[in-house]
Structure formats: C-alpha cells, structure tokens
DOTORGU-386832 format. One record per residue (C-alpha): residue in one letter; z, y, x; residue number from 0. Coordinates in nm, 3 decimals. Layout:
<recs>
<rec r="a" w="Z" v="Y" u="X" k="NUM"/>
...
</recs>
This chain:
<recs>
<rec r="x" w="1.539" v="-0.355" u="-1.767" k="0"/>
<rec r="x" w="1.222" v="-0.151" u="-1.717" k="1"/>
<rec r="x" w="0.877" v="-0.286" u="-1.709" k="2"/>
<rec r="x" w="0.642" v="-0.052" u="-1.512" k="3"/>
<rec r="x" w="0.253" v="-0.176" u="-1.572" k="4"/>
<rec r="x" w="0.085" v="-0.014" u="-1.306" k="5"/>
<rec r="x" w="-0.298" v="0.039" u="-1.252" k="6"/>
<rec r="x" w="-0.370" v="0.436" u="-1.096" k="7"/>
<rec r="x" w="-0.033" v="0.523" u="-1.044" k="8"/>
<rec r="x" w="0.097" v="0.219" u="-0.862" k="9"/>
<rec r="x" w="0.244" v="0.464" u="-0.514" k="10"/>
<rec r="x" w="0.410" v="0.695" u="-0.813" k="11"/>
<rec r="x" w="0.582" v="0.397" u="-0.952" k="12"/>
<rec r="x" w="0.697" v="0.272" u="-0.690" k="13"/>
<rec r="x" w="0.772" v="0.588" u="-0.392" k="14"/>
<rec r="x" w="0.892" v="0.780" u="-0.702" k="15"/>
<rec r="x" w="1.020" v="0.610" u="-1.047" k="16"/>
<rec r="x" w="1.129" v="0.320" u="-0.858" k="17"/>
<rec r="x" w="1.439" v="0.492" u="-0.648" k="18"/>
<rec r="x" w="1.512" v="0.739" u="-0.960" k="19"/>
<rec r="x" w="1.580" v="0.388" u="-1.133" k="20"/>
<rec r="x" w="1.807" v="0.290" u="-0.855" k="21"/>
<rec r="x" w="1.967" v="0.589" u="-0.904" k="22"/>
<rec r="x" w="2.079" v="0.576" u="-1.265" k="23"/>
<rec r="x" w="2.183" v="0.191" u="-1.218" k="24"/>
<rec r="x" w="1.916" v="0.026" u="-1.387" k="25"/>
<rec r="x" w="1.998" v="-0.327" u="-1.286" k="26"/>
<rec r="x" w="1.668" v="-0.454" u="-1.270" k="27"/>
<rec r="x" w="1.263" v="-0.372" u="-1.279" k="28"/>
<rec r="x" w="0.908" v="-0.532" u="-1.258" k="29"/>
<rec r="x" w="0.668" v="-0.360" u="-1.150" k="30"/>
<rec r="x" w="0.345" v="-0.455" u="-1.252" k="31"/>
<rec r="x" w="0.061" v="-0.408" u="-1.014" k="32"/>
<rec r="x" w="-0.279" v="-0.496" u="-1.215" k="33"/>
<rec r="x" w="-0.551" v="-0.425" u="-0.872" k="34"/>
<rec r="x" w="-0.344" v="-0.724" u="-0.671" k="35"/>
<rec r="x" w="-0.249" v="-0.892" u="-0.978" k="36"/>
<rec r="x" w="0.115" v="-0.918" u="-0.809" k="37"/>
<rec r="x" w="0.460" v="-0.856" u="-0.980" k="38"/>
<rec r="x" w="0.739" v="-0.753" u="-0.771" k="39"/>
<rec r="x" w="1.080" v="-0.774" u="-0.953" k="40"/>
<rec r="x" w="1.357" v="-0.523" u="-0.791" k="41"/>
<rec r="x" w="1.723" v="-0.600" u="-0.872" k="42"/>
<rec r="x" w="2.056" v="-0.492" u="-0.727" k="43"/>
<rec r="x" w="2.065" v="-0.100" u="-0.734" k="44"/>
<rec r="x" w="2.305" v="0.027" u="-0.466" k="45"/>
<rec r="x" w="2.228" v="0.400" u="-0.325" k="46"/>
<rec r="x" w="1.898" v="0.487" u="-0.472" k="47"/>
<rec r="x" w="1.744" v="0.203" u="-0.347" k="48"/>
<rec r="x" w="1.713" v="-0.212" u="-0.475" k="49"/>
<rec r="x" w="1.841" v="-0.420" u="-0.247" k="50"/>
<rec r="x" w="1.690" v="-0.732" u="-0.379" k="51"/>
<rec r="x" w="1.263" v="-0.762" u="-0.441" k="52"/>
<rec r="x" w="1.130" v="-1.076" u="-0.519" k="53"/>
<rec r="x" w="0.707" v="-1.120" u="-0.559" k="54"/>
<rec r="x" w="0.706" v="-1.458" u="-0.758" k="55"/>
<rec r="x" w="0.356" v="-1.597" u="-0.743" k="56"/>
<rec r="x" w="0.156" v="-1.631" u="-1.030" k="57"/>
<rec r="x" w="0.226" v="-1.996" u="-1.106" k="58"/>
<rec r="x" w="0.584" v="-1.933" u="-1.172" k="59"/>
<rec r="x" w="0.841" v="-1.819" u="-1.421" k="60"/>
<rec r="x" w="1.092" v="-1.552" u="-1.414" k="61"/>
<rec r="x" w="1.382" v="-1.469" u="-1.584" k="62"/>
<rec r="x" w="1.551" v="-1.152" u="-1.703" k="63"/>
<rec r="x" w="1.853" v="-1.078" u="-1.627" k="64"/>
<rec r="x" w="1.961" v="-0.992" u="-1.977" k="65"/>
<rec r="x" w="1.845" v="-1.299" u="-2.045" k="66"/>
<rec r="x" w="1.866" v="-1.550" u="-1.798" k="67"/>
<rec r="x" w="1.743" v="-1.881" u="-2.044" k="68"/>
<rec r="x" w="1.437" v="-1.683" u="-2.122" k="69"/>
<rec r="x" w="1.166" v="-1.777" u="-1.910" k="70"/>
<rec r="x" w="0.835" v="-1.566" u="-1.833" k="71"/>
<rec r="x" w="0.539" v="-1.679" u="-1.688" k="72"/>
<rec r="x" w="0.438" v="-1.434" u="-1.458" k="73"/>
<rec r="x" w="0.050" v="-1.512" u="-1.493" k="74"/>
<rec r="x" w="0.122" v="-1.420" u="-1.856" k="75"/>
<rec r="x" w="0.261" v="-1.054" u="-1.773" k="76"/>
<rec r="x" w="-0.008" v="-1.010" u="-1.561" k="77"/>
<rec r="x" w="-0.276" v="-1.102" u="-1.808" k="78"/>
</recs>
C-alpha cells in the first residue's frame, strides 16, 4: 500500500507515479489530494493501470486492504 499526499504535484502523482504503481503490482493506493480535500483509493492493478477507484466522501471510513478490520476515517487522512 502506498499513500501519496499530494498538494503541487497532484497531475505527477497521478498521470505518472500512479500507472508506474500499477505496473509493479502494488495492490492498492490513496492518493491524497489536499486543494479538493478528496481521497481517491485505486485498487486492482492489471496492465499499468487500476481498474478499481473509489472517492469515499469525507464522512466515511475506509479500510486497507492489508488490513481489512482497520478502519480509517477519511476526514482524518485528510486533516
């Protein structure tokens, strides 16, 4: 799992870092995105891309997938 906490480099992270993840079968990232104040979490790497991106809103929880009974409260990552 990768956590990407993006303020400047937000396209980078995502046009860029994002796929090179995908590529080396990183099963899952969040990426951060402090200007919205949105998290997107990717999962599901198949051919340099993620085929699965959820954007949970900010009164939810989410859960790793390393972790699954760990909950995070996304308005706590985003803080």
């Amino acid at each position: 799992m990768i956590v990407e906490v993006s303020d400047t480099t937000l396209d980078y992270d995502r046009d860029v870092k994002l796929s090179l993840y995908a590529r080396h079968g990183i099963p899952e990232v969040w990426l951060c995105d402090v200007q919205a104040g949105e998290l997107a979490v990717f999962r599901e790497p198949i051919d340099g891309q993620y085929r699965r991106m959820h954007k949970p809103t900010t009164s939810k929880t989410v859960a790793p997938l390393w972790v699954p009974v760990v909950r995070v409260a996304v308005a706590d990552v985003l803080a």
